[in-house]
N, C-alpha and C positions, 0 to 999 in steps of 0.2 A: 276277330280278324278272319280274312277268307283266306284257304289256303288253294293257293294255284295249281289247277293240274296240267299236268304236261303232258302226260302220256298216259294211256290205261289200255290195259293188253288184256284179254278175254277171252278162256275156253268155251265153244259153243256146248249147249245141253248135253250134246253126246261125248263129248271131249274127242272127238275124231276129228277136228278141224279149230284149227288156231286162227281166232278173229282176232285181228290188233284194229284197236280203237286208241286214234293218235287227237287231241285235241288240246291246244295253245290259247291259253284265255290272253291277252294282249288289256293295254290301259283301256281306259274309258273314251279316249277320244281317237279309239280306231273301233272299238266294239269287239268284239269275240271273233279268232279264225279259227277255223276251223281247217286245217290242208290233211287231203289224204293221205295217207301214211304208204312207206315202201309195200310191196306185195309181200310174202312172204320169203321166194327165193331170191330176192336183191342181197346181195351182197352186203350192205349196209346194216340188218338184221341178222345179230353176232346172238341173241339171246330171245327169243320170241317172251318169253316170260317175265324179261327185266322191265319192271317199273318203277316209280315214287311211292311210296307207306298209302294206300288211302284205309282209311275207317268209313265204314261202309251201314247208311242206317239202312232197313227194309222199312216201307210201307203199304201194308198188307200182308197178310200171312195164310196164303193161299198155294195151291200148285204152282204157279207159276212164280213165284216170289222163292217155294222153295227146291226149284231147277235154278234159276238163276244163285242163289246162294249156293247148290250145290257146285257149280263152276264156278264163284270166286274162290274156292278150297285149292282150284289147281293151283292160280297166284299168290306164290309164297311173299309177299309183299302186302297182300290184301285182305282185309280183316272184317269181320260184320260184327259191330260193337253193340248193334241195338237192332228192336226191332219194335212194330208197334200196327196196331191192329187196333177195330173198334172195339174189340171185347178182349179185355185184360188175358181174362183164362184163354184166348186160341193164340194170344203173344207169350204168354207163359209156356205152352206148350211146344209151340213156334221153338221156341229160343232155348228150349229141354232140349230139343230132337237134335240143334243146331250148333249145340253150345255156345249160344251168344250169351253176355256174359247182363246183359241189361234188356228188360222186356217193359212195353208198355199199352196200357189199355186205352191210348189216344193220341195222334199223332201228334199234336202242340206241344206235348209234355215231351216228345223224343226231340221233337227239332231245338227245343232249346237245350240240348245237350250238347254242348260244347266238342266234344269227341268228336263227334260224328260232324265229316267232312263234306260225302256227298252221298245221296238218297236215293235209291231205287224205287220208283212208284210202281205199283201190279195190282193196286186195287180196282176198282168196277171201274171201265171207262168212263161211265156218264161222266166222274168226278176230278177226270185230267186235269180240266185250267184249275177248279179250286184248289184241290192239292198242289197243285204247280206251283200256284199264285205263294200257298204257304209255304212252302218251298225255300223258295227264290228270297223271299220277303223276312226269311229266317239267314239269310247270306248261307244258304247250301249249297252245291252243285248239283246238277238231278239229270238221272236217265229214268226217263217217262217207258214205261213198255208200253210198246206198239197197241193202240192208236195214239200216237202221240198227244190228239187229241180229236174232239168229235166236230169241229166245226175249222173252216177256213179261220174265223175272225180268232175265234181261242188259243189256235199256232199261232195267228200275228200277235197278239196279246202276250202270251208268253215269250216268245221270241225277244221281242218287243223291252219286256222285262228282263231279262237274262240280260241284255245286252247294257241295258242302262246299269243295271247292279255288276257288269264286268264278270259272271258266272256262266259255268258251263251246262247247257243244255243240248240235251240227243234225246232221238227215239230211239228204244232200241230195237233196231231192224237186225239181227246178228246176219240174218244172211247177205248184208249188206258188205261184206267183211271175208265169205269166201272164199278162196283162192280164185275156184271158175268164177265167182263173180268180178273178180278183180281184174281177173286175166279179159274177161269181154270189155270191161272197160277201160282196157288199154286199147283193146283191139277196134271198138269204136273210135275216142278219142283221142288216142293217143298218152306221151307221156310226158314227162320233160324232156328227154333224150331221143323220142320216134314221137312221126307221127301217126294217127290210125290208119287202119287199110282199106276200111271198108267205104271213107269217103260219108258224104251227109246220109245219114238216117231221117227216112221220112213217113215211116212205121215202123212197130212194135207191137208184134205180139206172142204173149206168153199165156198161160194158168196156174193157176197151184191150187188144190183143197186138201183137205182132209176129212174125214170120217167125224168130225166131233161127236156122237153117240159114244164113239168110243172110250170117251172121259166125262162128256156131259150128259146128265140128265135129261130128257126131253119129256116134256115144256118145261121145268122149271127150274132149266142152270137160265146162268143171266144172259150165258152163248145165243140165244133164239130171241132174247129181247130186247128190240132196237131202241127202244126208251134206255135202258141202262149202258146204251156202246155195245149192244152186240149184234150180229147177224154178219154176214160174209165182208160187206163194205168195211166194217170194223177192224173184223179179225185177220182177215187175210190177203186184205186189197195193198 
């Protein structure tokens, strides 16, 4: 059986900013909604931390899988039951460092684990939709780390799937979740109770980088190789 999520609340990396990630799986014959959730100072947000039990699987056991596990530590509701990697020993080790209490040397053998509710992917981009595909096909919920995926058709593809199996599917964008981020998109669009001020937007422009030397190898992290989901498009678009 799938179990429904309703809400899931998430410390970013640095735990200096509370992202709440609100999402409402709905029956099959309306497909998945998805609504934004309060900002943080709404009144209506008594507990930024309260959420449902989830069991939480890892696939992939890299930096980035283990930043993300380190912030489901702060939700005392949220638990990482398993994790699974293509080589047995870096999930063993993974799951030493983490204390997960279940490690595995390939991800089919984790998804059929019963426990484990819903899936965090951080493995190599290239392999977004396939993982996804097992995923979803295993009745999980899944948040894909950003790239969500590498092609237009592979989003609608997934999507596509989530919806038909009534399951919940995100990129995980956390600065999507901000407070400044949330505040501008009121101030664009308004809310339920105002509307925006700034009237139609008919440009946009921003930046963001980073230093990647700084954690990758160069040439031979997979950050610099756009065959495997990496290069700027990927990473930081």
């Amino acid at each position: 059986s799938v179990v429904p999520v309703s809400r899931i609340r998430l410390i970013d990396r640095t735990a200096s900013t509370t992202a709440i990630w609100k999402a409402t799986t709905m029956c099959k014959t309306t497909g998945i909604l998805t609504t934004p959730p309060p900002p943080m100072d709404d009144e209506s947000v008594t507990d930024p931390l309260k959420c449902p039990p989830l069991r939480w699987g890892m696939i992939g056991c890299g930096r980035v899988s283990h930043d993300f596990t380190q912030a489901l530590k702060n939700l005392p509701t949220a638990s990482v039951v398993a994790c699974s990697a293509r080589s047995e020993d870096d999930a063993q080790k993974f799951a030493a460092k983490h204390n997960i209490p279940k490690f595995y040397g390939g991800y089919d053998e984790m998804l059929a684990d019963p426990n484990v509710d819903i899936v965090y992917v951080g493995n190599l981009h290239a392999f977004r939709r396939s993982v996804g595909e097992k995923c979803l096909k295993a009745n999980k919920h899944v948040l894909l780390e950003k790239p969500f995926a590498c092609s237009v058709e592979d989003a609608e593809y997934l999507i596509s799937l989530a919806k038909e199996r009534n399951l919940f599917l995100m990129e995980g964008m956390w600065t999507r979740f901000f407070p400044a981020v949330e505040k501008a998109r009121r101030v664009v669009w308004g809310s339920q109770d105002e509307k925006g001020i700034l009237g139609e937007v008919v440009s946009v422009h921003s930046d963001f980088n980073f230093n990647a030397a700084d954690s990758e190898e160069y040439p031979s992290s997979f950050v610099y190789n756009h065959t495997l989901g990496g290069g700027a498009s990927y990473l930081v678009a």
